[in-house]
N, CA, C and O of each residue as an XYZ file, in Angstrom:
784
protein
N       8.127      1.058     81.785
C       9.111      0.875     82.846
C       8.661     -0.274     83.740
O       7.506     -0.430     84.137
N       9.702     -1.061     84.013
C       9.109     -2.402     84.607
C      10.098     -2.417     86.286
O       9.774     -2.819     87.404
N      11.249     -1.842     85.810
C      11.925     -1.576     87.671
C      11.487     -0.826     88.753
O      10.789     -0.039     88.114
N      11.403     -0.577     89.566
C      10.794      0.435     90.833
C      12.225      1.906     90.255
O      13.373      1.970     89.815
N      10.881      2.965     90.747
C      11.817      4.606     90.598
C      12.878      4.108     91.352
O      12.865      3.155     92.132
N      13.963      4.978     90.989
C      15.283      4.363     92.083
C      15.412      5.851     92.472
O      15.060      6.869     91.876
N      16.234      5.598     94.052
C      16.550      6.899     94.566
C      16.971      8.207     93.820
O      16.705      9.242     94.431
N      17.684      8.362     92.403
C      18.022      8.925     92.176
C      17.177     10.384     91.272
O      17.404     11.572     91.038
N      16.095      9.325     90.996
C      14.924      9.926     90.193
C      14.158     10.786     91.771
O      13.330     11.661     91.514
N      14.278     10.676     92.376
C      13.542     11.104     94.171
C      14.601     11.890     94.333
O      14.291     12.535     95.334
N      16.005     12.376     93.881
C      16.493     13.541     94.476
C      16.617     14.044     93.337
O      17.152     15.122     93.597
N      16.463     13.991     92.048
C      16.595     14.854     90.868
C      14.989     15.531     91.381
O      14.891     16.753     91.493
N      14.154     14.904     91.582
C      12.818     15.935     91.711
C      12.975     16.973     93.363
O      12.281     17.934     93.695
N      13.923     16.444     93.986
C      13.896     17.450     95.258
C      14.804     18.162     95.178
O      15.024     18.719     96.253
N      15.845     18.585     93.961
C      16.830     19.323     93.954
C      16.105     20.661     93.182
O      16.176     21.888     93.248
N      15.472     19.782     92.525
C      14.726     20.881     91.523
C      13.361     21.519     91.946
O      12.700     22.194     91.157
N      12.968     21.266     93.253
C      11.720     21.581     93.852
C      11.883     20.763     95.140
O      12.043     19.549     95.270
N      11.816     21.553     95.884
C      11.535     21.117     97.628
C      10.391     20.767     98.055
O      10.370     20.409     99.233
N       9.452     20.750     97.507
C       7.874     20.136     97.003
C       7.974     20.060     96.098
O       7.787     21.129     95.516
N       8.268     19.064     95.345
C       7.658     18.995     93.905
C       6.197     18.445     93.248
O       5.765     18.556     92.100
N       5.663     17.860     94.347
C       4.226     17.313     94.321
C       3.364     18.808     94.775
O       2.326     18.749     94.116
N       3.348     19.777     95.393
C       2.968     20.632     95.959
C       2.370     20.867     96.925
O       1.778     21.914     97.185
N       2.504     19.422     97.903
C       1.991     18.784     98.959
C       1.585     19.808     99.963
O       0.521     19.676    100.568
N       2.260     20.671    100.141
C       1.482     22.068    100.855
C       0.876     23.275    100.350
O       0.724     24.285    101.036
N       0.554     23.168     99.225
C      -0.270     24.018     98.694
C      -1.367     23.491     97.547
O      -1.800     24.400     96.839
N      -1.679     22.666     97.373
C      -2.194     21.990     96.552
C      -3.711     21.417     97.129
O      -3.947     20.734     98.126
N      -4.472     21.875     96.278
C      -5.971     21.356     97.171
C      -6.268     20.191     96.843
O      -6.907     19.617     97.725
N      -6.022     19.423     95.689
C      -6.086     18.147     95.464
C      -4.862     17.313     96.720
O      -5.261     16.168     96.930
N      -4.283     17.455     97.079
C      -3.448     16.699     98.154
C      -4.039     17.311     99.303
O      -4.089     16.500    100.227
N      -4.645     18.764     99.686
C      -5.325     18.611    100.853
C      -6.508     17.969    101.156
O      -6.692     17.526    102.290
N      -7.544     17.839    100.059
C      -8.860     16.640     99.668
C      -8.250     15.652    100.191
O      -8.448     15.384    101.376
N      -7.486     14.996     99.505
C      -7.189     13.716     99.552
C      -6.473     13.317    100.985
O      -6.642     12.145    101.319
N      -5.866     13.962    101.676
C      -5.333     14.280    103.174
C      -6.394     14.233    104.066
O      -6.280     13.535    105.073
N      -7.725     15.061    103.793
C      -9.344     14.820    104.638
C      -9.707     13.175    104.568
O      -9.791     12.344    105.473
N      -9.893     13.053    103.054
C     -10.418     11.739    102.555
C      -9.502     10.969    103.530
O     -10.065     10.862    104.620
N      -8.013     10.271    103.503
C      -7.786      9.154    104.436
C      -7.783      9.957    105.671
O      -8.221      9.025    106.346
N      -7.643     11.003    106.618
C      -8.145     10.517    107.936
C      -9.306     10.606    108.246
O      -9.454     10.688    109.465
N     -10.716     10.638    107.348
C     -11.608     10.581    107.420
C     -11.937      8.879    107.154
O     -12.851      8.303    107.746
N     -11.137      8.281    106.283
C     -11.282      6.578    106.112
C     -10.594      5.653    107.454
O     -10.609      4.422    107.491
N     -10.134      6.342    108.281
C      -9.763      5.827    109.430
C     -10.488      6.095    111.204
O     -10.161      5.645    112.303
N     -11.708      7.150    110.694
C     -12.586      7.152    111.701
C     -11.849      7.704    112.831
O     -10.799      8.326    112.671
N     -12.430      7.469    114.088
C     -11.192      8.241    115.356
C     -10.496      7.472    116.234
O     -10.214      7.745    117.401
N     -10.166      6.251    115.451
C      -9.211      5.245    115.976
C      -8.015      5.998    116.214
O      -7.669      6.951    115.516
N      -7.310      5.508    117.329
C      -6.104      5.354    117.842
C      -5.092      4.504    117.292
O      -5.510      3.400    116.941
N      -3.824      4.731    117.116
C      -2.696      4.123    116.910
C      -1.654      3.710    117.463
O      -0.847      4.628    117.607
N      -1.374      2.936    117.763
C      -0.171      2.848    119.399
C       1.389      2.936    118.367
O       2.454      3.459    118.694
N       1.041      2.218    117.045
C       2.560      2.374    116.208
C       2.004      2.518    114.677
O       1.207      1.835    114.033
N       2.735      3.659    114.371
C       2.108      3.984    112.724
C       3.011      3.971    111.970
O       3.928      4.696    112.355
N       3.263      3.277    110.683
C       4.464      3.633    109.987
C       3.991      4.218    108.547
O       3.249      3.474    107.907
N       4.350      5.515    107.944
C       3.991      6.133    106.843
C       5.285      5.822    105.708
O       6.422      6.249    105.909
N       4.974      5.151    104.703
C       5.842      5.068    103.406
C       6.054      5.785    102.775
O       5.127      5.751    101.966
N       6.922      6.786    102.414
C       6.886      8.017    101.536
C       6.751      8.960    102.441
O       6.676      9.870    101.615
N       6.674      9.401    103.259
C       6.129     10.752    103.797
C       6.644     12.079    103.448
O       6.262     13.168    103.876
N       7.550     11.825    102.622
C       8.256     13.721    102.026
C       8.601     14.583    102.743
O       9.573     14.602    103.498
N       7.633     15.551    102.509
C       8.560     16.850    103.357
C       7.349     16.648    105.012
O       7.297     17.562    105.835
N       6.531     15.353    105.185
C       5.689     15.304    106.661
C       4.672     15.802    106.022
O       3.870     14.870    106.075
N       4.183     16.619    105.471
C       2.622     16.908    105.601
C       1.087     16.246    106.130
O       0.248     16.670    106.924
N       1.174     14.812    105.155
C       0.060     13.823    106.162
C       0.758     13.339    107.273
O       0.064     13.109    108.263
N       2.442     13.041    107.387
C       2.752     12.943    108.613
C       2.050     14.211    110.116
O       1.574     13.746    111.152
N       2.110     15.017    109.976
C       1.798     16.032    111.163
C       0.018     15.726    111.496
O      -0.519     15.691    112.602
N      -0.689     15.510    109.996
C      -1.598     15.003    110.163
C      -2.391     13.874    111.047
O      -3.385     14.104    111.736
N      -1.864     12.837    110.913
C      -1.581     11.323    111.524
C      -1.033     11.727    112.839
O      -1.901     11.829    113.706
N      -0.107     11.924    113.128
C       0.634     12.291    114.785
C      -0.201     12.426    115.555
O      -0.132     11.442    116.292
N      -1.133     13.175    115.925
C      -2.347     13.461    117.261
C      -2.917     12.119    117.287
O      -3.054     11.757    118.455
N      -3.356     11.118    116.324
C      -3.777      9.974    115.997
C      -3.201      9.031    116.885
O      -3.836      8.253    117.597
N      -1.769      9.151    116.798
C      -1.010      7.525    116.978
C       0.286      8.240    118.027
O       0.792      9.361    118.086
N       0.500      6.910    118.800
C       1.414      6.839    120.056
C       3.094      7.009    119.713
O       3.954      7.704    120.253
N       3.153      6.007    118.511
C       4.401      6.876    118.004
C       4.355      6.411    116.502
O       4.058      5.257    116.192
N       4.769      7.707    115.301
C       5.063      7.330    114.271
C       6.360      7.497    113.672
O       7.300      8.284    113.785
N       6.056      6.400    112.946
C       7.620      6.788    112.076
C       7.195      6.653    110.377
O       6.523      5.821    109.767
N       7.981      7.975    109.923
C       7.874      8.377    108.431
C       9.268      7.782    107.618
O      10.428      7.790    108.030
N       8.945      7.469    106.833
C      10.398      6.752    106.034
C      10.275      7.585    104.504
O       9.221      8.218    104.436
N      10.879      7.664    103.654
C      11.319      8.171    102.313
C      12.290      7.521    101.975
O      12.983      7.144    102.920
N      12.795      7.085    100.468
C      13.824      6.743     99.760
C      14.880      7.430     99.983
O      15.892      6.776    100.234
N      15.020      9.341     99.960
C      15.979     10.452     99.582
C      15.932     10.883    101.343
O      15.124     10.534    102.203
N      16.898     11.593    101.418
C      17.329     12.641    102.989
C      16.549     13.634    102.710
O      15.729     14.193    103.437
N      16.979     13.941    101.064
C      16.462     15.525    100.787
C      15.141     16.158    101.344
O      15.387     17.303    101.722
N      13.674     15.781    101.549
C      12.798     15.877    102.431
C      12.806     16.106    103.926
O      12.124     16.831    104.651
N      13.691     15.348    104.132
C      13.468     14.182    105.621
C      13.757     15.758    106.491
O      13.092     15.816    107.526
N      14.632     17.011    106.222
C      14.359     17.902    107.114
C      13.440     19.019    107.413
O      13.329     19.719    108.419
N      12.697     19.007    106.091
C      11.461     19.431    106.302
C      10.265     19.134    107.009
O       9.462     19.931    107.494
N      10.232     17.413    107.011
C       9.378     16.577    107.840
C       9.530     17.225    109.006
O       8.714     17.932    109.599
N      11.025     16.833    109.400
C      11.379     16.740    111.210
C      11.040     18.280    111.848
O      10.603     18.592    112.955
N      11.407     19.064    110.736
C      11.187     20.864    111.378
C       9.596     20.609    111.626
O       9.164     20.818    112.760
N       8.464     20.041    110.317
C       7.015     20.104    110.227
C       6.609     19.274    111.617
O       5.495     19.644    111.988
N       7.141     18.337    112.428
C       6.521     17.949    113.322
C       7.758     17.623    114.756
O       8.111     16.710    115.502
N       8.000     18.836    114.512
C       9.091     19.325    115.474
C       8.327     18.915    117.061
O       8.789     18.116    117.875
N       7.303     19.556    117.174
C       6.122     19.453    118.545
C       5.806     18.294    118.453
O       4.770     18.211    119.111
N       6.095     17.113    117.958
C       5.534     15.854    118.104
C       6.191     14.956    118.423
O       6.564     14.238    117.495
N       6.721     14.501    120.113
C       8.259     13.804    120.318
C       7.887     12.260    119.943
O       8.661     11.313    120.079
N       6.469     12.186    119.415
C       6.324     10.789    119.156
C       6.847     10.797    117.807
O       6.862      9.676    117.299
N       7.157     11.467    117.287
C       7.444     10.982    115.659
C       8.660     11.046    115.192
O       9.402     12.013    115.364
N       8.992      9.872    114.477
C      10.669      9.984    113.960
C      10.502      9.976    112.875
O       9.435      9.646    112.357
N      11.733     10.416    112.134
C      12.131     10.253    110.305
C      13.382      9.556    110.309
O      14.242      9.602    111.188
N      13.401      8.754    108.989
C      13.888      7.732    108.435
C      14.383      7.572    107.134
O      13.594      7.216    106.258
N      15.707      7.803    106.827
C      15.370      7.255    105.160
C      16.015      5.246    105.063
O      16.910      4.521    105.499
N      14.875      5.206    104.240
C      14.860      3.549    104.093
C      13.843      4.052    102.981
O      12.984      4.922    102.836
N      14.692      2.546    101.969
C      14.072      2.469    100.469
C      13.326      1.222    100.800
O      13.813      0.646    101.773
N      12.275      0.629    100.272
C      11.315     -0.132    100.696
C      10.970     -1.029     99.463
O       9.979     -0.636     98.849
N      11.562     -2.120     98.984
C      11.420     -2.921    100.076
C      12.470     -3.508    101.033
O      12.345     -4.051    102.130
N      14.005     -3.108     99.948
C      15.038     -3.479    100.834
C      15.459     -3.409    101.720
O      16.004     -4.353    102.293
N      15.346     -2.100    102.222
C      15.067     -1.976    103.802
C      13.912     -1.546    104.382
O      13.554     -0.373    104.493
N      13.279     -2.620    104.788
C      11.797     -2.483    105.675
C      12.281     -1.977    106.949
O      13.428     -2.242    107.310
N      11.572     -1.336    107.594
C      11.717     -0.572    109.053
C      11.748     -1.895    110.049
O      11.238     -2.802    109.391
N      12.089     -2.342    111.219
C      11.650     -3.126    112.039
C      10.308     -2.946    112.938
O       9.560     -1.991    112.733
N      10.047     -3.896    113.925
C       9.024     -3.454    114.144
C       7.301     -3.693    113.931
O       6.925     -3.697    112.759
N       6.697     -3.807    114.549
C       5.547     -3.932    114.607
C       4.350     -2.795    114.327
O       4.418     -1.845    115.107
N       3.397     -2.738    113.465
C       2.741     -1.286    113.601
C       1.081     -1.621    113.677
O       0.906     -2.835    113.580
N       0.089     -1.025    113.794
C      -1.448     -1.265    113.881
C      -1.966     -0.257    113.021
O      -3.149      0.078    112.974
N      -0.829      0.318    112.192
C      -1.078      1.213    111.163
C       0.080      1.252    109.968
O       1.262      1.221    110.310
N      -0.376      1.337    108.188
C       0.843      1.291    107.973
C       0.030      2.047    106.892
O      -1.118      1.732    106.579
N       0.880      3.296    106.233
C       0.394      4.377    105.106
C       1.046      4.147    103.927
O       2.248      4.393    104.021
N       0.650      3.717    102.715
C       1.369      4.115    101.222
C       0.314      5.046    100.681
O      -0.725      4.760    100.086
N       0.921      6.499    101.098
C       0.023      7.229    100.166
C       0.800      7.697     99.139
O       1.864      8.284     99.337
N       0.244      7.429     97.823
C       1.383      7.935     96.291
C       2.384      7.468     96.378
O       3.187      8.185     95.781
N       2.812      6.695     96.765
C       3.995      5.693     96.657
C       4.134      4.341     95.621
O       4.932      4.074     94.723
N       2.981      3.636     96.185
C       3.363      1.885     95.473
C       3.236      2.044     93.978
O       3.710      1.032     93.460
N       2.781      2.918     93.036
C       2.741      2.946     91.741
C       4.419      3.514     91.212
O       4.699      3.652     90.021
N       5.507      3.821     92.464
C       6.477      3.990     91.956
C       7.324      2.550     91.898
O       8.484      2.605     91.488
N       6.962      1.719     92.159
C       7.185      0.388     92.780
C       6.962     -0.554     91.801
O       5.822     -0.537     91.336
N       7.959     -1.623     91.219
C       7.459     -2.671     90.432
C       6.397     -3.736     90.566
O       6.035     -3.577     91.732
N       5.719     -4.674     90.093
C       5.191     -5.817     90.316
C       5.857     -5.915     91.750
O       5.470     -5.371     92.784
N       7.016     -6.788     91.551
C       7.913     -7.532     92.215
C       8.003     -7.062     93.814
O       7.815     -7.604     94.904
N       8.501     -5.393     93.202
C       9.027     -4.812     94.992
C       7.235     -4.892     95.397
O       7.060     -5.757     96.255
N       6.329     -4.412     95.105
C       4.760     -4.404     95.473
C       4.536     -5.955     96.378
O       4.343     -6.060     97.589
N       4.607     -6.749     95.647
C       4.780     -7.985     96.504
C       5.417     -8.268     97.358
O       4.933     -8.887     98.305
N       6.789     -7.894     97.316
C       7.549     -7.697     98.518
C       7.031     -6.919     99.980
O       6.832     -7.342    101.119
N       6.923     -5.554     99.331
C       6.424     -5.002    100.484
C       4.947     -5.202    101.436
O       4.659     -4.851    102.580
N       3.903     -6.217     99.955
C       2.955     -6.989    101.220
C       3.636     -7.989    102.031
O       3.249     -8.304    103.157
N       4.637     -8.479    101.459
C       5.341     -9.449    102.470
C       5.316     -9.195    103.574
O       4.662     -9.909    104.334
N       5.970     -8.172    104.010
C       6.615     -7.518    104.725
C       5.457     -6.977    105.983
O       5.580     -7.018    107.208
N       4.309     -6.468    105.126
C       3.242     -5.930    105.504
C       2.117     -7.021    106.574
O       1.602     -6.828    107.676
N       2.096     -7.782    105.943
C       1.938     -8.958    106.533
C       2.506    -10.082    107.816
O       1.945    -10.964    108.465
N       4.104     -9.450    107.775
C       4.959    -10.019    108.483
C       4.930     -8.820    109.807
O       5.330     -9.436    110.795
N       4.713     -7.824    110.078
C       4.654     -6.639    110.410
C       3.325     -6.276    111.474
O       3.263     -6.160    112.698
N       2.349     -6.163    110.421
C       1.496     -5.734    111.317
C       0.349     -6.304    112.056
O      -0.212     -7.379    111.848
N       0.087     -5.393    112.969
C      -0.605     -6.510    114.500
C      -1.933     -6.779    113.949
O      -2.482     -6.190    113.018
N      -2.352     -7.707    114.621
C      -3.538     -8.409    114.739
C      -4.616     -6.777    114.843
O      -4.361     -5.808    115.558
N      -5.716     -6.917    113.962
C      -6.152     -5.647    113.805
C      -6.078     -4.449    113.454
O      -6.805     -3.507    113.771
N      -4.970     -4.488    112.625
C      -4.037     -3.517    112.042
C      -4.731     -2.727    110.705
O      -5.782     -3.138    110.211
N      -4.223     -1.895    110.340
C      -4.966     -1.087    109.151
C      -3.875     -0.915    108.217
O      -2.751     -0.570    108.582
N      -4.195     -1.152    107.007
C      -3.205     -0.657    106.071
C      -3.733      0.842    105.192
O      -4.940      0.624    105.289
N      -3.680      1.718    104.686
C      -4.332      2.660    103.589
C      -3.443      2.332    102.646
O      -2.428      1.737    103.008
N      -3.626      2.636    101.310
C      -3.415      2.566    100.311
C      -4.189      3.667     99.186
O      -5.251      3.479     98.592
N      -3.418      4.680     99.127
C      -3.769      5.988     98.052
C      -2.717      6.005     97.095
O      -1.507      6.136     97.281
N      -3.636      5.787     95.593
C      -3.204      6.177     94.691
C      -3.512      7.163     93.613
O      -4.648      7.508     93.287
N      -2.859      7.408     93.310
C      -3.240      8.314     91.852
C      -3.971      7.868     90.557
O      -3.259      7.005     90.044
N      -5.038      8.069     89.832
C      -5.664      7.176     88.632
C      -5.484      7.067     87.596
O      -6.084      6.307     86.837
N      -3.740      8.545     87.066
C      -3.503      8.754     86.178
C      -2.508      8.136     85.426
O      -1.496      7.762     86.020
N      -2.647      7.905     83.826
C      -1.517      7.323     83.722
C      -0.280      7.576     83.097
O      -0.164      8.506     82.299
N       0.931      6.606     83.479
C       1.908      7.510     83.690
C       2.928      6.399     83.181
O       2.655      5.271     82.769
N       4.463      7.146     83.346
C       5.213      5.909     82.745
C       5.712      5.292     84.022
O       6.758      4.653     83.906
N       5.177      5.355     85.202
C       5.408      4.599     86.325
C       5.768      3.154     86.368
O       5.753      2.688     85.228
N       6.004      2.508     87.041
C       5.834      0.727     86.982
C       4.799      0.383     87.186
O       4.452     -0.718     86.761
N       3.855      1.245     87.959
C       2.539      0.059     88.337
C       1.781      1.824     88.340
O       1.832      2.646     89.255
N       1.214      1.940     87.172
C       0.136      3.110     87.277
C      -0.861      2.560     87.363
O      -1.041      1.347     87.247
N      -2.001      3.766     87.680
C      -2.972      3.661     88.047
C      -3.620      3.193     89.319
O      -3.423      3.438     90.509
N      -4.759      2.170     88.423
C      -5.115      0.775     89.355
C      -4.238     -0.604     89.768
O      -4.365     -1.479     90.625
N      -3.049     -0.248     88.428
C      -2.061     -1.413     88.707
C      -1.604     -1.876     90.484
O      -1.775     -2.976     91.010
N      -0.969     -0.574     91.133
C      -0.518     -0.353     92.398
C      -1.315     -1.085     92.910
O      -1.068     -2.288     92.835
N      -2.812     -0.561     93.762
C      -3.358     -1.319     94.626
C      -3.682     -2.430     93.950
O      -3.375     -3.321     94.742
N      -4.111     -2.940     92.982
C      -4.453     -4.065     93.020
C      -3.655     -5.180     93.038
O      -4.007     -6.323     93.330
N      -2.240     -4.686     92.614
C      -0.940     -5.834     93.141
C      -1.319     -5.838     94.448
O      -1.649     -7.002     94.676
N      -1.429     -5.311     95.244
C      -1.081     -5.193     96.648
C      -2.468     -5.719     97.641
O      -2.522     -5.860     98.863
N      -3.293     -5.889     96.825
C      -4.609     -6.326     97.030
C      -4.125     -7.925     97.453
O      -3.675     -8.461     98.466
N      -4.512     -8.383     95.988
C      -3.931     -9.283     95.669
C      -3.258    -10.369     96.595
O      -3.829    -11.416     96.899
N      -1.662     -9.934     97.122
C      -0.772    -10.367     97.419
C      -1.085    -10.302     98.756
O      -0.433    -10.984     99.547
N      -2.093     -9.501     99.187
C      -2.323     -9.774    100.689
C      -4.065    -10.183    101.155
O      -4.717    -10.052    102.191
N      -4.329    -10.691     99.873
C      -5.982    -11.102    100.159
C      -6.215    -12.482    101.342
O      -7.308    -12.849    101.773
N      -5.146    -12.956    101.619
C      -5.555    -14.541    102.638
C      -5.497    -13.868    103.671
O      -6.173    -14.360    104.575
N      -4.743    -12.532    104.050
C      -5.232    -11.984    105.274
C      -5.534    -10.954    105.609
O      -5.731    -10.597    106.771
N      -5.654    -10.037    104.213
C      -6.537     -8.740    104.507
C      -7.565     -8.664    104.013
O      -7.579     -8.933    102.812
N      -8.646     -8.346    104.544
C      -9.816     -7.663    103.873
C     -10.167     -6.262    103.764
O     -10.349     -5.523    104.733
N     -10.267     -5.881    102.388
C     -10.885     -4.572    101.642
C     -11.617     -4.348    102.658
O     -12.228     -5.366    102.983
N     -11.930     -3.042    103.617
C     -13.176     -2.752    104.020
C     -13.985     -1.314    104.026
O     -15.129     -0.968    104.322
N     -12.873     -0.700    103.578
C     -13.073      0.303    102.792
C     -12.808      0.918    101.130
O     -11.593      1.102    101.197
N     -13.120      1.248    100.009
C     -12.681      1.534     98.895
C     -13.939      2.888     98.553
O     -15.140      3.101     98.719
N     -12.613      3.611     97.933
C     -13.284      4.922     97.060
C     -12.501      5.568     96.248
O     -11.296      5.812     96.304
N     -13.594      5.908     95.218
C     -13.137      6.065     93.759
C     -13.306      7.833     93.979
O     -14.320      8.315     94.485
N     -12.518      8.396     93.663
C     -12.353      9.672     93.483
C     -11.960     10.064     92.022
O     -11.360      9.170     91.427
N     -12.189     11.297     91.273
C     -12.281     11.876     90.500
C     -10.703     11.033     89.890
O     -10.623     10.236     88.955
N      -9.225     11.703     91.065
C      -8.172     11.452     90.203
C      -7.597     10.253     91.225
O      -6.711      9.523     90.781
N      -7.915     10.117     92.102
C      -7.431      9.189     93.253
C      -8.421      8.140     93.649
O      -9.642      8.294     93.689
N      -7.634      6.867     93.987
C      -8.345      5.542     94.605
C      -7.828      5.530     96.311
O      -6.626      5.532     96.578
N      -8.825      5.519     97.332
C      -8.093      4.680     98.778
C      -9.204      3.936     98.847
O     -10.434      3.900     98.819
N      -7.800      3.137     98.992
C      -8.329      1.489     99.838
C      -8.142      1.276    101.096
O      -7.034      0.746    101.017
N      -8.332      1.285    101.956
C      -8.080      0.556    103.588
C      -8.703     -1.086    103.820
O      -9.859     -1.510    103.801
N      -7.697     -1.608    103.988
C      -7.687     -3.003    104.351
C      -6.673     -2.869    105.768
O      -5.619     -2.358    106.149
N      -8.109     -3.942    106.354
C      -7.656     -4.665    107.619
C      -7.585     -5.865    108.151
O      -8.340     -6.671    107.605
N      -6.887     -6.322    109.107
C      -6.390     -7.514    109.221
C      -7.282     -8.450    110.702
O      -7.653     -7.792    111.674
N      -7.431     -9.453    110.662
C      -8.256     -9.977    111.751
C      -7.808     -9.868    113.311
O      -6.605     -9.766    113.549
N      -8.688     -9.886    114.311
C      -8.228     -9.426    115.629
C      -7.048    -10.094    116.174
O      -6.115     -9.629    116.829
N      -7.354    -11.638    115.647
C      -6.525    -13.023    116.060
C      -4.926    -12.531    115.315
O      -4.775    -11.712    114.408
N      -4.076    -13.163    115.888
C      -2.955    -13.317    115.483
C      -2.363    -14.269    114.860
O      -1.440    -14.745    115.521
N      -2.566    -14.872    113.570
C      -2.048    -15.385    112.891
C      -1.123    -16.341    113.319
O      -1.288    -17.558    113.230
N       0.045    -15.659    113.876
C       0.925    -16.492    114.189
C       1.437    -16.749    115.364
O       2.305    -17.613    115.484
């Protein structure tokens, strides 16, 4: 498969499961939930934007973190589970926007693809460092969690981050990476100065 999942494949799996990843019961997604806010230390966030966020789970996570976030998904079908999951959190909004065509506006000093960019072609992957780049502030953090398995995705595996590496190496630097059993995070950050 060489196109990005399209929305429709994202509500055939939420019609048929309201978790279908098992994002709240699943100890491999709660590991991996420790692992990145443990790769982000006890920094503060003044604007966070999460790609994928589903039904909120690492969203509610992230929230005590950052000043205000916003969670985006491809499908609605999630998006009211999120908003009930971080109901107590008036900093946080939900969103559906497919990415890369519609990028959120906005500025962030945080931006999350966790299990996302391997649904994503070459093409949209590049796009959305575009974007990523165009976006976030001087000192900004990106994460990047993927899955290691392979799959008939567009960009499995290692494919994902390392497009995304790649396409944003003149102004991010790797400064974190770890190899986990079934999962890779990367955190790359961006210089204090402002570019532009």
């Amino acid at each position: 498969m060489t196109d990005s999942r399209p929305a429709s494949h994202f509500r055939r799996l939420y019609q048929a499961n309201p978790d279908p990843w098992r994002f709240n019961t699943s100890r491999y997604e709660q590991a991996k939930y420790r692992h990145t806010l443990d790769a982000l230390g006890d920094r503060r966030f003044c604007s966070a934007l999460e790609v994928g966020c589903s039904i909120g789970i690492l969203t509610r996570m992230l929230a005590p973190r950052c000043d205000s976030l916003l969670g985006i998904d491809i499908v609605e079908d999630p998006l009211p589970a999120a908003r009930a999951r971080c109901a107590d959190q008036p900093q946080v909004r939900f969103e559906r926007k497919q990415v890369p065509a519609r990028w959120p506006a906005g500025r962030f000093d945080l931006i999350v693809f966790s299990e996302v960019l391997y649904f994503l072609s070459a093409a949209d992957i590049a796009a959305c460092a575009g974007h990523v780049l165009h976006c976030l502030m001087p000192g900004g953090a990106v994460v990047l969690v993927n899955w290691l398995g392979q799959t008939d995705d567009p960009s499995p595996s290692d494919a994902a981050p390392d497009r995304f590496v790649e396409a944003t190496k003149a102004a991010l630097r790797v400064t974190r990476r770890e190899r986990h059993r079934r999962y890779r995070l990367d955190l790359l950050t961006s210089s204090e100065a402002d570019p532009g």
